[in-house]
TIDO-387388 format. One line per field, with one value per residue: residue number from 1; chain; x, y, z of N, C-alpha, C, CB in turn. Coordinates in steps of 0.2 Angstrom, whole numbers, plus 2048, in hexadecimal, padded with zeros to 3 digits. Atoms other than C-alpha are relative to their C-alpha. Glycine has a CB too. Layout:
num (NUM | ...)
cadena (A | ...)
n.east (X | ...)
n.north (Y | ...)
n.up (Z | ...)
ca.east (X | ...)
ca.north (Y | ...)
ca.up (Z | ...)
c.east (X | ...)
c.north (Y | ...)
c.up (Z | ...)
cb.east (X | ...)
cb.north (Y | ...)
cb.up (Z | ...)
//
This chain:
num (1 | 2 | 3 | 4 | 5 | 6 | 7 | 8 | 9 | 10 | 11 | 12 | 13 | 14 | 15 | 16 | 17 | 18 | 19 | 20 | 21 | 22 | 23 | 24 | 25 | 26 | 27 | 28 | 29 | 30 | 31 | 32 | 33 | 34 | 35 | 36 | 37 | 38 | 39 | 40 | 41 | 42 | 43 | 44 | 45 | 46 | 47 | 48 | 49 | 50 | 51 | 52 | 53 | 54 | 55 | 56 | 57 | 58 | 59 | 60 | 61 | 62 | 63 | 64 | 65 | 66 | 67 | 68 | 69 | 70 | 71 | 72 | 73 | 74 | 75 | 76 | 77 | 78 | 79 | 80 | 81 | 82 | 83 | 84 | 85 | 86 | 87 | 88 | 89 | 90 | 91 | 92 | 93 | 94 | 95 | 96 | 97 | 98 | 99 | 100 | 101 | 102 | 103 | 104 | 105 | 106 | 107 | 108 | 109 | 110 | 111 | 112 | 113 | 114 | 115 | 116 | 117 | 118 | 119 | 120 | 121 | 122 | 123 | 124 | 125 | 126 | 127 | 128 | 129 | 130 | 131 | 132 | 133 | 134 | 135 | 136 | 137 | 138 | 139 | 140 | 141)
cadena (A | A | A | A | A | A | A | A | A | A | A | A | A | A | A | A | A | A | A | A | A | A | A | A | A | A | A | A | A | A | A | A | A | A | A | A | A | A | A | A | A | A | A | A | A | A | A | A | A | A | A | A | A | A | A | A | A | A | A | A | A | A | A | A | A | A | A | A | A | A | A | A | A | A | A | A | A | A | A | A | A | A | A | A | A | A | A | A | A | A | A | A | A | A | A | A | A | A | A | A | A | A | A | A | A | A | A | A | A | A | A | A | A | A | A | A | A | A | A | A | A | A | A | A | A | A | A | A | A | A | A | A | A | A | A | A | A | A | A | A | A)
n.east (802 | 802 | 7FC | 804 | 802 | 807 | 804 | 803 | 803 | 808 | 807 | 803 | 803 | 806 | 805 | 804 | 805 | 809 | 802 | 801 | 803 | 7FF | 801 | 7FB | 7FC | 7FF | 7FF | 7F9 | 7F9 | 7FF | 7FE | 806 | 800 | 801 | 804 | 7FF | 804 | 804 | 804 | 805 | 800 | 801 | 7FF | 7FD | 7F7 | 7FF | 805 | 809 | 803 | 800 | 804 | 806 | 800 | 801 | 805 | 805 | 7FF | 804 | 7FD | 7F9 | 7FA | 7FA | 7FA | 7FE | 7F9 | 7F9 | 7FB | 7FB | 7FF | 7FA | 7FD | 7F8 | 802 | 803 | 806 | 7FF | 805 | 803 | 808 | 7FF | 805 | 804 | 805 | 805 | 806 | 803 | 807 | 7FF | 7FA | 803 | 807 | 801 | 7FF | 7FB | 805 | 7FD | 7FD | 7FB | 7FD | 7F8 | 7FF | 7F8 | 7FF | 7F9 | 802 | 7F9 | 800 | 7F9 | 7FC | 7FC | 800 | 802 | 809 | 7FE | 801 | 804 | 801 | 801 | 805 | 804 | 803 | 802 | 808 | 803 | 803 | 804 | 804 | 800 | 801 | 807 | 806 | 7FF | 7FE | 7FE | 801 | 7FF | 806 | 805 | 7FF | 805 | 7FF)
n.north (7FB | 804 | 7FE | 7FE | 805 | 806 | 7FC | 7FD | 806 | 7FF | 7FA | 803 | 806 | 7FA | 7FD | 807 | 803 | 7FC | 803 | 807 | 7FE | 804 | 7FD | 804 | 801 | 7F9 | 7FF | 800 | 7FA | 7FA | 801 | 800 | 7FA | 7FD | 7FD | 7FC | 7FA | 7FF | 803 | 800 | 801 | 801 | 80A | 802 | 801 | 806 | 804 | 800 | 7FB | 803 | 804 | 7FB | 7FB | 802 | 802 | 7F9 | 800 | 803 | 806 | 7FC | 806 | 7FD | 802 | 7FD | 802 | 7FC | 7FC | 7FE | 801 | 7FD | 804 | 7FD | 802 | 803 | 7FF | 801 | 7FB | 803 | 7FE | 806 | 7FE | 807 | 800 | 804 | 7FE | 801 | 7FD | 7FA | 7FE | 7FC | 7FE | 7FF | 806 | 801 | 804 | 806 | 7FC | 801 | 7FA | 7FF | 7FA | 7FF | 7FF | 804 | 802 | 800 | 804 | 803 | 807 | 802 | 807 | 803 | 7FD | 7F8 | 7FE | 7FB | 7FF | 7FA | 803 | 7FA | 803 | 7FC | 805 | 7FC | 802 | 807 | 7FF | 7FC | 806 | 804 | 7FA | 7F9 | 7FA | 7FC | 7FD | 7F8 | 7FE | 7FB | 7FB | 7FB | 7F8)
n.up (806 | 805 | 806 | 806 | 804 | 7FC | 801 | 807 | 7FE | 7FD | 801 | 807 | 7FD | 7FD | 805 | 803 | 7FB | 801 | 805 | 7FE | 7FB | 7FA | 7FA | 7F9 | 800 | 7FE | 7F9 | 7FD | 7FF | 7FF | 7F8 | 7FD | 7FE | 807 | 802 | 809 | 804 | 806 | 801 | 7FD | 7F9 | 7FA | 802 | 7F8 | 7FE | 801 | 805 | 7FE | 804 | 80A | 802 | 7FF | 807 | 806 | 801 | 800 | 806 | 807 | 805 | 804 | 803 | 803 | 802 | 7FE | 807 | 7FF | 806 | 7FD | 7F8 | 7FD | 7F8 | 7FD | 7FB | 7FC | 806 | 808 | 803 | 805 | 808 | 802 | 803 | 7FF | 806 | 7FA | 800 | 7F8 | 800 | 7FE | 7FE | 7FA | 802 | 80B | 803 | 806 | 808 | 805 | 805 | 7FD | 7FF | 7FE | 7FB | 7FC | 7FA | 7FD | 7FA | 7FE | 7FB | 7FF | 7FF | 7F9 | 7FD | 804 | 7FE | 801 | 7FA | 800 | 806 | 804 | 805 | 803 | 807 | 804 | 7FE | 801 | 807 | 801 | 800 | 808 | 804 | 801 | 803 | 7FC | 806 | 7FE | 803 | 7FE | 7FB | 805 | 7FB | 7FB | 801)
ca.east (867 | 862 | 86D | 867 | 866 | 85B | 851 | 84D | 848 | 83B | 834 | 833 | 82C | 81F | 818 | 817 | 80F | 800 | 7FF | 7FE | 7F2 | 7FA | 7F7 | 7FD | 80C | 80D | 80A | 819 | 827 | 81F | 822 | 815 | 817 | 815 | 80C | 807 | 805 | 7FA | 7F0 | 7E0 | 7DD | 7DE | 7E5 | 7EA | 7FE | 806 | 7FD | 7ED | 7EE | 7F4 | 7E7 | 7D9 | 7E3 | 7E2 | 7D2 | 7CA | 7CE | 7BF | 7C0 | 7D0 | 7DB | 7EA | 7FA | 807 | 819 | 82A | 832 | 83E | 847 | 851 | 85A | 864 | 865 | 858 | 84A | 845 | 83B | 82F | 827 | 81D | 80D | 7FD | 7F1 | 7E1 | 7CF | 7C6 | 7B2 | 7B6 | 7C2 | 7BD | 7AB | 7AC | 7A8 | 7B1 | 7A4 | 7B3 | 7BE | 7D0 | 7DA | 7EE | 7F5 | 808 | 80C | 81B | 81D | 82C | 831 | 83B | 843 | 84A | 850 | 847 | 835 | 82F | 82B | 822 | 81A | 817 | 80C | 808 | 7FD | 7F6 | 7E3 | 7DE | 7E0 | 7D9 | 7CB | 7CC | 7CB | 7BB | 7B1 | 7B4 | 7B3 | 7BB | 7B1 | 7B2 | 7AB | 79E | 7A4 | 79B | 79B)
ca.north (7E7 | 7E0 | 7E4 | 7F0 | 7E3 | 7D8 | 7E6 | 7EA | 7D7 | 7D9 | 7E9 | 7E0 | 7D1 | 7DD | 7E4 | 7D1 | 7CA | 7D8 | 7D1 | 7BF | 7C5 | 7BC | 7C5 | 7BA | 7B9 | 7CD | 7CC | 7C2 | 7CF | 7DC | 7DF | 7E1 | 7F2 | 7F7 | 805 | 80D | 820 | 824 | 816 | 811 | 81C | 819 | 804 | 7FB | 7F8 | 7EA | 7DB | 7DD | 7EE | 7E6 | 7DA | 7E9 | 7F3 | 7E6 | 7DE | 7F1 | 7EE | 7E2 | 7D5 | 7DD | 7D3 | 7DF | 7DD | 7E7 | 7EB | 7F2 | 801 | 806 | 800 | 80B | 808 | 812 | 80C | 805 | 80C | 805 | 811 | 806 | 80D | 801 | 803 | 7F7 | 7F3 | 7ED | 7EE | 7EC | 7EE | 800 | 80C | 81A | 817 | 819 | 808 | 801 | 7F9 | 7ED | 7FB | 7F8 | 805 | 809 | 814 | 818 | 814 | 815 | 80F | 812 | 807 | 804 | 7F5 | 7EE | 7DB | 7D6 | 7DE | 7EC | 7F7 | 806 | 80B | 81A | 81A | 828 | 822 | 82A | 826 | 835 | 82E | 81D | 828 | 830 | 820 | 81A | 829 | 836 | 846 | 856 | 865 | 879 | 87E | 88C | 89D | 8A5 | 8BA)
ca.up (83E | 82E | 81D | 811 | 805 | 811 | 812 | 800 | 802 | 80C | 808 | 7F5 | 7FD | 805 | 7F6 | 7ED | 7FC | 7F8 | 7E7 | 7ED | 7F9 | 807 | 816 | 824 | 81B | 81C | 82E | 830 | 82A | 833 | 845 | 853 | 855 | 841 | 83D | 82A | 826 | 819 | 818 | 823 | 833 | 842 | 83C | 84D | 850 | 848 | 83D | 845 | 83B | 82A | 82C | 82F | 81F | 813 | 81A | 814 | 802 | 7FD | 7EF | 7E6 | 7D7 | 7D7 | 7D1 | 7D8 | 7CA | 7D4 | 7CB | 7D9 | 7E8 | 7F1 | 802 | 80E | 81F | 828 | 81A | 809 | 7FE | 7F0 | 7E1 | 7DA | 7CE | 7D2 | 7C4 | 7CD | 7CD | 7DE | 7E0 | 7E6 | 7EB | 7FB | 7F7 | 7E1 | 7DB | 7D0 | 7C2 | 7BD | 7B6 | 7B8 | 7C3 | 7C0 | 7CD | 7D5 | 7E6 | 7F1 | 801 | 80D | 81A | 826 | 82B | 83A | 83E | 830 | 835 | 82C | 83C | 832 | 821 | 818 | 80A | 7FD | 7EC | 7E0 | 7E8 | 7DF | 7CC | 7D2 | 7D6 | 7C5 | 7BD | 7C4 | 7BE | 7CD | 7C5 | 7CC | 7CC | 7CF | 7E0 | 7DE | 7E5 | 7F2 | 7EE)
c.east (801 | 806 | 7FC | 7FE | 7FB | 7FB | 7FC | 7FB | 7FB | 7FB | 7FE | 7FB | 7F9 | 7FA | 7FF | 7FD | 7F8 | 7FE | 7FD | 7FA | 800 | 804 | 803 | 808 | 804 | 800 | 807 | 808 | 7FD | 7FE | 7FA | 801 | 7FF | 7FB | 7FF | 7FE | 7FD | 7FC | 7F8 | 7FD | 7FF | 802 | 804 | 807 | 7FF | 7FC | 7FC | 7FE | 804 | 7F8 | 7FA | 803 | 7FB | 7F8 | 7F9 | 7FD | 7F9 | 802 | 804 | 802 | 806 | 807 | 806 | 808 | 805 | 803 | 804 | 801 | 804 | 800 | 802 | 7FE | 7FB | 7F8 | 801 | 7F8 | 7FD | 7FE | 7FD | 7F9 | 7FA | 7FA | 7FB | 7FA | 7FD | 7F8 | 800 | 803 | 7FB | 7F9 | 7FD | 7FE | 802 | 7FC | 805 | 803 | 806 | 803 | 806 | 802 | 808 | 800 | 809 | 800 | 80A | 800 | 803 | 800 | 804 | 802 | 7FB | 7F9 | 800 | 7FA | 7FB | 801 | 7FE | 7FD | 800 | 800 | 7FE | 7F7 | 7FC | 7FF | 7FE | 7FB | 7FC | 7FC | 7F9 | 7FB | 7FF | 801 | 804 | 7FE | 800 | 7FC | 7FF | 803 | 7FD | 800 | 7FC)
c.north (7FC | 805 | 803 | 7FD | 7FB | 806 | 7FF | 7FB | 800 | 805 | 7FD | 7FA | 800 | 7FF | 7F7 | 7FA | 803 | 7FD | 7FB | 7FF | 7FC | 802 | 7FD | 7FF | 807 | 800 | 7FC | 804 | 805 | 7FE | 802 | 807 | 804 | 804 | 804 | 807 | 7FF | 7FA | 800 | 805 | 7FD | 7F6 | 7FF | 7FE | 7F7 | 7FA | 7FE | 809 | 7FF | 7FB | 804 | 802 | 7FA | 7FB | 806 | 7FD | 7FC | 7FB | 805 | 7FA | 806 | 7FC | 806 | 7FF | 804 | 804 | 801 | 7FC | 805 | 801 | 804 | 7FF | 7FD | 803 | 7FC | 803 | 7F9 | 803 | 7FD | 803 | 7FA | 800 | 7FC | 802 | 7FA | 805 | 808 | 804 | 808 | 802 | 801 | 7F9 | 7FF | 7FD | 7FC | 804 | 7FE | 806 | 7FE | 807 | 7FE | 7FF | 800 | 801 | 800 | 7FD | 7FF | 7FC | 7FE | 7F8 | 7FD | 801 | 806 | 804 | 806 | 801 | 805 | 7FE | 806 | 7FC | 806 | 7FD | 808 | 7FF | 7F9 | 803 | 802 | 7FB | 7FC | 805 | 805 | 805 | 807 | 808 | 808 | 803 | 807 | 806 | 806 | 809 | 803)
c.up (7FA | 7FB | 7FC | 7FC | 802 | 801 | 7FB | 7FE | 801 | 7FE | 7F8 | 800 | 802 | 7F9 | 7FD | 805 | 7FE | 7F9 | 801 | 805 | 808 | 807 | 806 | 7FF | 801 | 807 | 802 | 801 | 803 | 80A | 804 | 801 | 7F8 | 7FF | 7F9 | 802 | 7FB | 7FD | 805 | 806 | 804 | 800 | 808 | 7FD | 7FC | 7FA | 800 | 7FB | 7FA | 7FE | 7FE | 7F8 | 7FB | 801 | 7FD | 7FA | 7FC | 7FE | 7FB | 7FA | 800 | 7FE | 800 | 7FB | 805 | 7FC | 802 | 804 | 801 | 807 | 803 | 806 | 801 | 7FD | 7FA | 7FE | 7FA | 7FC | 7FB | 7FC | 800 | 7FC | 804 | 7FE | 805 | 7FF | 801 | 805 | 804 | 7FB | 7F8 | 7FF | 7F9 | 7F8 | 7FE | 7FC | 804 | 803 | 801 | 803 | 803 | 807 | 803 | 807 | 804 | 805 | 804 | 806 | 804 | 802 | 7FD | 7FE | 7FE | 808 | 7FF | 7FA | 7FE | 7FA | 7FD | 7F6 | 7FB | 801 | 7FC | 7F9 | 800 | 801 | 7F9 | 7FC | 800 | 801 | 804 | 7FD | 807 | 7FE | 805 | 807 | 7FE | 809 | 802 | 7FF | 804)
cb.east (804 | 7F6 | 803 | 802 | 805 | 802 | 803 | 805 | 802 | 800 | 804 | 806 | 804 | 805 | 804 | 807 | 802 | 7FF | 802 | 806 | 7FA | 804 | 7FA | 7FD | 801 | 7FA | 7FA | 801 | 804 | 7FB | 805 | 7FF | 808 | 800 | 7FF | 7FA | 804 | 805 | 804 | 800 | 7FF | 7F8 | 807 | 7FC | 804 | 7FF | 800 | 7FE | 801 | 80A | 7FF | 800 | 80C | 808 | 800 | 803 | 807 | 7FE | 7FA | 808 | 7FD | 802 | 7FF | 7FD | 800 | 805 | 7FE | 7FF | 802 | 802 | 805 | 801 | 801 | 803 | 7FF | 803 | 805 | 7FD | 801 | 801 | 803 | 7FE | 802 | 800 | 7FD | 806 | 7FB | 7FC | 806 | 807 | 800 | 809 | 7FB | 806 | 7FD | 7FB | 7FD | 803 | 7FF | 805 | 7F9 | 804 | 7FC | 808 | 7FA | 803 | 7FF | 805 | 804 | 7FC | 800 | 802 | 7FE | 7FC | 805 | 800 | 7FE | 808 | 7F9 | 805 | 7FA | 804 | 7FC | 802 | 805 | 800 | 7FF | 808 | 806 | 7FE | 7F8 | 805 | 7F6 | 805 | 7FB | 7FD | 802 | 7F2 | 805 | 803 | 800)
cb.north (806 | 7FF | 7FB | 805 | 7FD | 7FA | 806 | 801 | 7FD | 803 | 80C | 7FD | 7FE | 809 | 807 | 7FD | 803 | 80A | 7FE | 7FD | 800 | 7FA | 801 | 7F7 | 7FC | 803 | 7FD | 7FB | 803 | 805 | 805 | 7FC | 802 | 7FB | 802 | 7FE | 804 | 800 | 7FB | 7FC | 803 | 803 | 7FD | 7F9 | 801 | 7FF | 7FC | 801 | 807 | 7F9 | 7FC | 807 | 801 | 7FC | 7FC | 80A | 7FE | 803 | 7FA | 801 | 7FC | 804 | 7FC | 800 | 804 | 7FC | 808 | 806 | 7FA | 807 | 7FA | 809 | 803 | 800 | 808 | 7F6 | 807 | 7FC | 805 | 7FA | 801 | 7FF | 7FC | 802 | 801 | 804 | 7FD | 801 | 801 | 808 | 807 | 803 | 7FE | 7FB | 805 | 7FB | 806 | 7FC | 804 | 800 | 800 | 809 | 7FA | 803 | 7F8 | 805 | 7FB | 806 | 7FF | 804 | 800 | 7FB | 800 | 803 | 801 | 805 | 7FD | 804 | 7FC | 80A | 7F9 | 7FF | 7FE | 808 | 800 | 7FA | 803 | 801 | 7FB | 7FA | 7FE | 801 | 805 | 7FF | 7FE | 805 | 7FF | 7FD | 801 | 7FF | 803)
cb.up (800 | 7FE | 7FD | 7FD | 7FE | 80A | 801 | 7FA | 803 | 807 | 801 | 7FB | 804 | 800 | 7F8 | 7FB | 808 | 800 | 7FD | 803 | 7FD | 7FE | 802 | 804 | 7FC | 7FD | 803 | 7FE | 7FA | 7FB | 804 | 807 | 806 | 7FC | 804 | 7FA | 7FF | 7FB | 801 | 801 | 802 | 801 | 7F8 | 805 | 80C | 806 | 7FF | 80C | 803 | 7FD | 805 | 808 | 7FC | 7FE | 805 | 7FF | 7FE | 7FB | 7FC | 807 | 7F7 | 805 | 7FA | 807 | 7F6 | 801 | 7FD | 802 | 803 | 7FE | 801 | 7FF | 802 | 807 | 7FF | 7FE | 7FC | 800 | 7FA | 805 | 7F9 | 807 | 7F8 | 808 | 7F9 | 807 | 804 | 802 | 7F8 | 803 | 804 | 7F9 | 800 | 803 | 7F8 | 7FC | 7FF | 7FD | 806 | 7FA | 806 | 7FF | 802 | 7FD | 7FF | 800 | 800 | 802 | 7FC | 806 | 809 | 802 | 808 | 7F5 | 804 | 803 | 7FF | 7FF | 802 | 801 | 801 | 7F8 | 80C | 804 | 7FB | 805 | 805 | 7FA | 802 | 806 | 800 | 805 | 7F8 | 7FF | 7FD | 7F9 | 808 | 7FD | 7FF | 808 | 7F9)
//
């Protein structure tokens, strides 16, 4: 069993891997059996489904900031804020506009491998940001 403090490690190590965009090194702290909520469906188990996440995303430049860590046993929570702009987000394109948006991601942590992720962002003001509008559906009488 890993130390909450080797924990916190990882799961920080984590997020500044996705900056760096260095996916096989992502696949090394995470276990064969790893799987995300809130991300892709249906991603296959393990580093064959981080390879699938992060090979969705396109040509990206993010940069992902740590606001939080917090640990308790064999979880560690992140809240982190990622400034990015990627050709298109679920289908909006992006024209080269930058998106900031909140993420936090919870993980938990076992023998050094994060074994499962949790995810919930704010994909609903990165959609804001690249011109999605939100409008009144028309009611039927």
């Amino acid at each position: 069993m890993s130390s909450i403090e080797d924990n916190k490690i990882i799961a920080q190590r984590w997020i500044k891997l996705i900056s760096e965009h260095k996916i096989e090194e992502i696949c090394e702290i995470t276990a064969p059996n790893w799987k995300m909520h809130g991300g892709l469906p249906r991603l296959p188990l393990g580093p064959e489904g981080v390879r699938k996440l992060f090979g969705s995303f396109g040509s990206i430049q993010q940069k992902w900031t740590i606001e939080d860590v917090i640990a308790e046993g064999d979880k560690v929570v992140v809240r982190a804020t990622n400034t990015c702009i990627q050709e298109s987000f679920l289908g909006i394109p992006s024209r080269g506009r930058q998106q900031t948006f909140t993420a936090t991601f919870i993980h938990y942590i076992t023998d050094g491998k994060i074994i499962e992720t949790w995810r919930n962002a704010d994909d609903l003001g990165r959609v804001l940001q690249l011109g999605a509008r939100i409008e009144p559906g028309i009611s039927e009488q």
